[in-house]
TILO-659442 format. One line per 3 residues: number of its first residue (from 1); their letters; for each residue x, y, z of C-alpha. Coordinates in Angstrom, 2 decimals. Each point is the difference from the previous one (the first is absolute). Example, Ala and Ser with C-alpha at 12.3 -4.5 7.8 and 13.67 -1.06 7.14 Angstrom:
<atoms>
1	AS	12.30 -4.50 7.80 ~ 1.37 3.44 -0.66
</atoms>
This chain:
<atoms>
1	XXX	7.19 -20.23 5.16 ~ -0.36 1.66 3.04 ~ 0.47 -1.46 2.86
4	XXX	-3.16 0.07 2.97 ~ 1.47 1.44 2.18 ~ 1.55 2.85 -2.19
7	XXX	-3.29 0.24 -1.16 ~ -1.57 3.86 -0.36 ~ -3.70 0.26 0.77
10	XXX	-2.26 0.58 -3.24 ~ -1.04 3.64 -1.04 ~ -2.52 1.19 -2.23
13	XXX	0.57 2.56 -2.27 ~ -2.27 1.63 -2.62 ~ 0.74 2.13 -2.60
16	XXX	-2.70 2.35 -0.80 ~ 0.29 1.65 -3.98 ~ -0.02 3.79 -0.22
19	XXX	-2.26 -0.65 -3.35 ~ -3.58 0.07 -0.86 ~ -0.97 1.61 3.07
22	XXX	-0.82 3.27 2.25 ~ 2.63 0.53 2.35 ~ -3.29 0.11 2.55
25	XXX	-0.45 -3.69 -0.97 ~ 3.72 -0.73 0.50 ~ 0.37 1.71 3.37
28	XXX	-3.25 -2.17 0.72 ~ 1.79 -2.67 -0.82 ~ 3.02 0.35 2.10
31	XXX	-1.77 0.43 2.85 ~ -2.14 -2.73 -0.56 ~ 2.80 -2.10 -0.53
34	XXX	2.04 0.55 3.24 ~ -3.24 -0.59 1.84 ~ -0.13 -3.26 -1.29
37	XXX	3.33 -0.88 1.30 ~ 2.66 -0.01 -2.92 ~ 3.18 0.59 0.85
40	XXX	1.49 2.54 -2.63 ~ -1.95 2.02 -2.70 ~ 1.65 0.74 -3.51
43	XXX	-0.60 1.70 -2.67 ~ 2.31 1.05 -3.59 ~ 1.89 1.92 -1.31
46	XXX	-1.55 1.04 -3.52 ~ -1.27 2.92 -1.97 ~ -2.53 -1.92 -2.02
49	XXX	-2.55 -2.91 0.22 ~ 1.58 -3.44 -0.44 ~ -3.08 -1.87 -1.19
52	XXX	-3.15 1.96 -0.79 ~ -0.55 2.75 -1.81 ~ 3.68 1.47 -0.64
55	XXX	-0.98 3.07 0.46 ~ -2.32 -0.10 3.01 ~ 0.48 1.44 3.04
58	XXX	2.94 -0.18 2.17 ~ 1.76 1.13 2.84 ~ 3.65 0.68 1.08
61	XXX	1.50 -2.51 2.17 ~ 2.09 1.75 2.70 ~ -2.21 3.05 0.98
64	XXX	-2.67 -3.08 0.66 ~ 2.54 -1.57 2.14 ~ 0.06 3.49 1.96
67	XXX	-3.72 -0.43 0.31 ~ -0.07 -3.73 1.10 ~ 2.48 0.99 2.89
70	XXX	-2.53 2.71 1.54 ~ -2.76 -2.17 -0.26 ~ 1.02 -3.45 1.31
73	XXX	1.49 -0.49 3.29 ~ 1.05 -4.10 0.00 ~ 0.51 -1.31 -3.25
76	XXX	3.48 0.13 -2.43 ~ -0.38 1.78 -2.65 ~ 2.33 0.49 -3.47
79	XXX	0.46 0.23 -3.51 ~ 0.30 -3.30 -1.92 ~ 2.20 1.56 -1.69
82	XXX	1.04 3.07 0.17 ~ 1.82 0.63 -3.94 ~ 3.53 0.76 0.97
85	XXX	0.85 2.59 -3.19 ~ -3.14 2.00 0.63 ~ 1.64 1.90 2.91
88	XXX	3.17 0.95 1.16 ~ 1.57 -3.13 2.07 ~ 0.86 3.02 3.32
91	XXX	-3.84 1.59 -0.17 ~ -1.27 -3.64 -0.13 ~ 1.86 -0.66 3.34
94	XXX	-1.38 3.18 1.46 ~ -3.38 -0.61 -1.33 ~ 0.32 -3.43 1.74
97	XXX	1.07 1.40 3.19 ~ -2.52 2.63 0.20 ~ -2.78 -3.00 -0.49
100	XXX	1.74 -1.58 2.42 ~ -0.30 2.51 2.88 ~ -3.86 0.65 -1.53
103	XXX	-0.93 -2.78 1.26 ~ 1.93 -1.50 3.09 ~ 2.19 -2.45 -1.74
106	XXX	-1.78 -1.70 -2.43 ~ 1.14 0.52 -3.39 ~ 1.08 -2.44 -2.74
109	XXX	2.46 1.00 -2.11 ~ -0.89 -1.70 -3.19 ~ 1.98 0.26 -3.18
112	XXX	1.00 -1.27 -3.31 ~ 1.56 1.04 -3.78 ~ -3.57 0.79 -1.30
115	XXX	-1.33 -1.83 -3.18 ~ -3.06 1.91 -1.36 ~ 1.43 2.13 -3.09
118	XXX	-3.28 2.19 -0.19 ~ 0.95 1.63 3.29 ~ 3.53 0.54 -0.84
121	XXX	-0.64 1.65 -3.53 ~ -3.10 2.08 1.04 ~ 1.73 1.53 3.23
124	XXX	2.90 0.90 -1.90 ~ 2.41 -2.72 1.69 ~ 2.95 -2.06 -1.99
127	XXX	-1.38 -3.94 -0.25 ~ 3.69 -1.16 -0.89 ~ 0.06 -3.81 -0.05
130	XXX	-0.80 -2.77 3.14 ~ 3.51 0.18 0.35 ~ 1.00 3.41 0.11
133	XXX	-3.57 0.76 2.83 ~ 1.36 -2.96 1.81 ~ 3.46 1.46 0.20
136	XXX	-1.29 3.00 1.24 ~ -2.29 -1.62 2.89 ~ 3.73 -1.65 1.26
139	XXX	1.44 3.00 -0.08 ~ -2.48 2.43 1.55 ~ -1.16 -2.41 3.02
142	XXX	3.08 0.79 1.51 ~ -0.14 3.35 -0.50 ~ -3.64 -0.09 1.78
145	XXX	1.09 -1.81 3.14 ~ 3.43 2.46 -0.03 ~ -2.56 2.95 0.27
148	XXX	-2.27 -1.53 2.62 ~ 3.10 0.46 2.29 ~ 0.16 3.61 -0.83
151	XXX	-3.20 1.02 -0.03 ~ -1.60 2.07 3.97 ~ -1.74 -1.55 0.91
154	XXX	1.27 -3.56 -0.75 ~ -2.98 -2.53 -0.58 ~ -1.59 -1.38 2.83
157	XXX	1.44 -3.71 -1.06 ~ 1.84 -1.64 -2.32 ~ -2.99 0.28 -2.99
160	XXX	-0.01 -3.12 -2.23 ~ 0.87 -0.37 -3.28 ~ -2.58 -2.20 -1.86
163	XXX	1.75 -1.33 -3.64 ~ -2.31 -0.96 -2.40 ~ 0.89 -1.97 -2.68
166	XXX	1.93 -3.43 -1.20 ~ 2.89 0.37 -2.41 ~ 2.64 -1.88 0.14
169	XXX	3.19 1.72 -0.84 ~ -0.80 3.84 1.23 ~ -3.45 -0.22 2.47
172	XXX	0.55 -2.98 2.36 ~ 4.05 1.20 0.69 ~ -1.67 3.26 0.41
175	XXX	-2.37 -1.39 2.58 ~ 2.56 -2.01 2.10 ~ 1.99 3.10 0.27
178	XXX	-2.12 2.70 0.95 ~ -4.02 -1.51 0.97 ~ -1.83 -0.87 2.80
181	XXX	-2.69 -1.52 -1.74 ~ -0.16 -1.62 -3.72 ~ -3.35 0.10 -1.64
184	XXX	-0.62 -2.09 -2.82 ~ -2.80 -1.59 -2.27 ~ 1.08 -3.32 -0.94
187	XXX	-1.33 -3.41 0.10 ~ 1.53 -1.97 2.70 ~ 1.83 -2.45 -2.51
190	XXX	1.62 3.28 -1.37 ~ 0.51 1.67 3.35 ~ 1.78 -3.46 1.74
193	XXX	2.75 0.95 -3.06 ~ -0.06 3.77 0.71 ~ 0.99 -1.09 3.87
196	XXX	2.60 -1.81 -1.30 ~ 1.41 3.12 -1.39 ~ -0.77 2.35 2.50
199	XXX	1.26 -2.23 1.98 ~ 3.35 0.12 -2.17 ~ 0.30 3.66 -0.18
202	XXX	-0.14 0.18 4.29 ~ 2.79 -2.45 -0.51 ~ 1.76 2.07 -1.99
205	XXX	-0.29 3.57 1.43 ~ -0.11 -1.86 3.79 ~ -3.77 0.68 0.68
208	XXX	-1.70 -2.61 2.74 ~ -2.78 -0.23 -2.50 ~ -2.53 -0.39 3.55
211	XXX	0.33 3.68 -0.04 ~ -2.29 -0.13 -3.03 ~ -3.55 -0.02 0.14
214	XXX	-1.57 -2.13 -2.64 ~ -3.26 1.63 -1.80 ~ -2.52 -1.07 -2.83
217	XXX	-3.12 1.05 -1.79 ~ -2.34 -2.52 0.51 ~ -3.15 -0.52 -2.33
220	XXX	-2.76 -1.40 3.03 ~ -3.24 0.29 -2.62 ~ -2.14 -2.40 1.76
223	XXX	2.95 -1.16 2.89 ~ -1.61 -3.95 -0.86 ~ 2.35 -2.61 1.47
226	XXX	2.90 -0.18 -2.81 ~ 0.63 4.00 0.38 ~ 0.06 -0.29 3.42
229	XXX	2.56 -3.07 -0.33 ~ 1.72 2.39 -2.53 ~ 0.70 2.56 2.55
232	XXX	1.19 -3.05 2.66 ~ 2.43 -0.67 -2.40 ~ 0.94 3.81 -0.13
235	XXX	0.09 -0.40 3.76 ~ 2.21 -3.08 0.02 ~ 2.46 1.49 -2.22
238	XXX	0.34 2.91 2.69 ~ -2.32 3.00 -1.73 ~ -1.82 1.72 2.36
241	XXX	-1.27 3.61 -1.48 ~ -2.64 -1.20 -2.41 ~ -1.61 2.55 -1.82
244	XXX	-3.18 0.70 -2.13 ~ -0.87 2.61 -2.19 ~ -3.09 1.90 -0.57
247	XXX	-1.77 2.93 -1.28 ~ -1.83 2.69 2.62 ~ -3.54 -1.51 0.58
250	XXX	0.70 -3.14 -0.91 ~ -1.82 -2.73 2.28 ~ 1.98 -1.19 2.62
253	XXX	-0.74 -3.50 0.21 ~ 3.14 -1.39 -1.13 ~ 2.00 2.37 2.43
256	XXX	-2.10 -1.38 2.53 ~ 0.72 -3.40 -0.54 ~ 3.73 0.76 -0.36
259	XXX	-0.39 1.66 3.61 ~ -1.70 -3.71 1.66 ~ 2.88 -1.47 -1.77
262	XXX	2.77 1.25 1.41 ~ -2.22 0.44 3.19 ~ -0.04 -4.13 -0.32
265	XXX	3.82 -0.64 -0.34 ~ 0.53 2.09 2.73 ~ -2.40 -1.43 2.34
</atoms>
């Protein structure tokens, strides 16, 4: 648990699908979004729909990232997550840093193995196993941060490397090593005994695991009193990037209430 006064203050973070939609309705979106406050805007890293029609339209994820650093001017912004195999490890880190200097500083580097086998066999790229994308991820991270030192002009700050993901043996070691933030999905039960082993893998690669930011997707479908104790718990256990997903043109009532809740706990 974290303690209070270690205690980071609560962000919002939505992650807005690049399915289903007319890029019109997801710029909309966007900007709709970091008018309402949230603090970072994601979106991910796919060639096809992931619920839906299969085959229905869809958008690339980092050229959108391009277009979501022109057009905001406050908010974060990222991919959650960017598929490690799908481009080389040194053009990612150049791709990063040019986002980063796009838009003043406020780029997310978020990353992962990659999971959805459609997009690897259609584009042409090996799936391998979890292992063998997972291996890859620990090996090419460095290689990323190596080339941000080499690269003119050198990003504007040190940009953050959002983790998402919870395995055991190959993810979590990866995370104390190399992120700044760890995203994950599970209930808290589950995520008090991932802690415990993130908290063993800082141990063993001596990481202050404080240096991690602690993220989760949130379901807030009608934010009544036992989801909003859900994400106190969260809160307690030292989370505080809590994210929701959507699709562009979705209503934004749950957002909103997301927004007075972390509005609350910081008041």
């Amino acid at each position: 648990m974290t303690a209070p006064g270690m205690r980071r203050s609560i962000r919002v973070g939505v992650q807005v699908s690049n399915q289903h939609a007319p890029y019109s309705l997801i710029r909309d979106t966007v900007r709709e979004l970091e008018d309402l406050g949230v603090d970072i805007v994601f979106n991910w890293d796919h060639f096809f729909p992931l619920s839906g029609d299969p085959d229905g339209t869809h958008f690339e994820a980092w050229t959108m990232l391009g277009a979501i650093a022109e057009q905001t001017s406050r908010v974060e912004f990222g991919p959650l997550v960017n598929c490690n195999l799908y481009r080389n490890p040194d053009l990612q880190a150049d791709m990063a840093r040019t986002l980063d200097h796009i838009s003043g500083g406020r780029f997310i580097f978020g990353t992962g193995s990659g999971w959805f086998e459609r997009d690897f066999v259609e584009y042409g790229y090996d799936f391998g196993t979890v292992g063998s994308r997972l291996d890859a991820l620990a090996v090419d991270l460095p290689r990323i941060r190596d080339r941000w030192t080499k690269l003119n002009p050198a990003p504007t700050r040190d940009i953050p490397i959002l983790i998402g993901g919870g395995g055991e043996q190959k993810t979590l070691k990866i995370v104390a090593q190399l992120a700044d933030i760890w995203h994950s999905f599970a209930d808290p039960d589950t995520f008090v005994r991932k802690l415990g082993v993130l908290r063993h893998w800082c141990e063993e690669v001596g990481r202050d695991m404080s240096q991690i930011e602690l993220s989760t997707g949130t379901s807030i479908r009608g934010m009544g009193s036992s989801e909003q104790a859900v994400l106190d718990v969260y809160r307690e256990l030292g989370v505080s990037l809590f994210e929701v997903a959507i699709n562009a043109g979705d209503d934004l009532t749950r957002v909103k209430r997301l927004l007075a809740w972390r509005d609350s706990v910081a008041s």
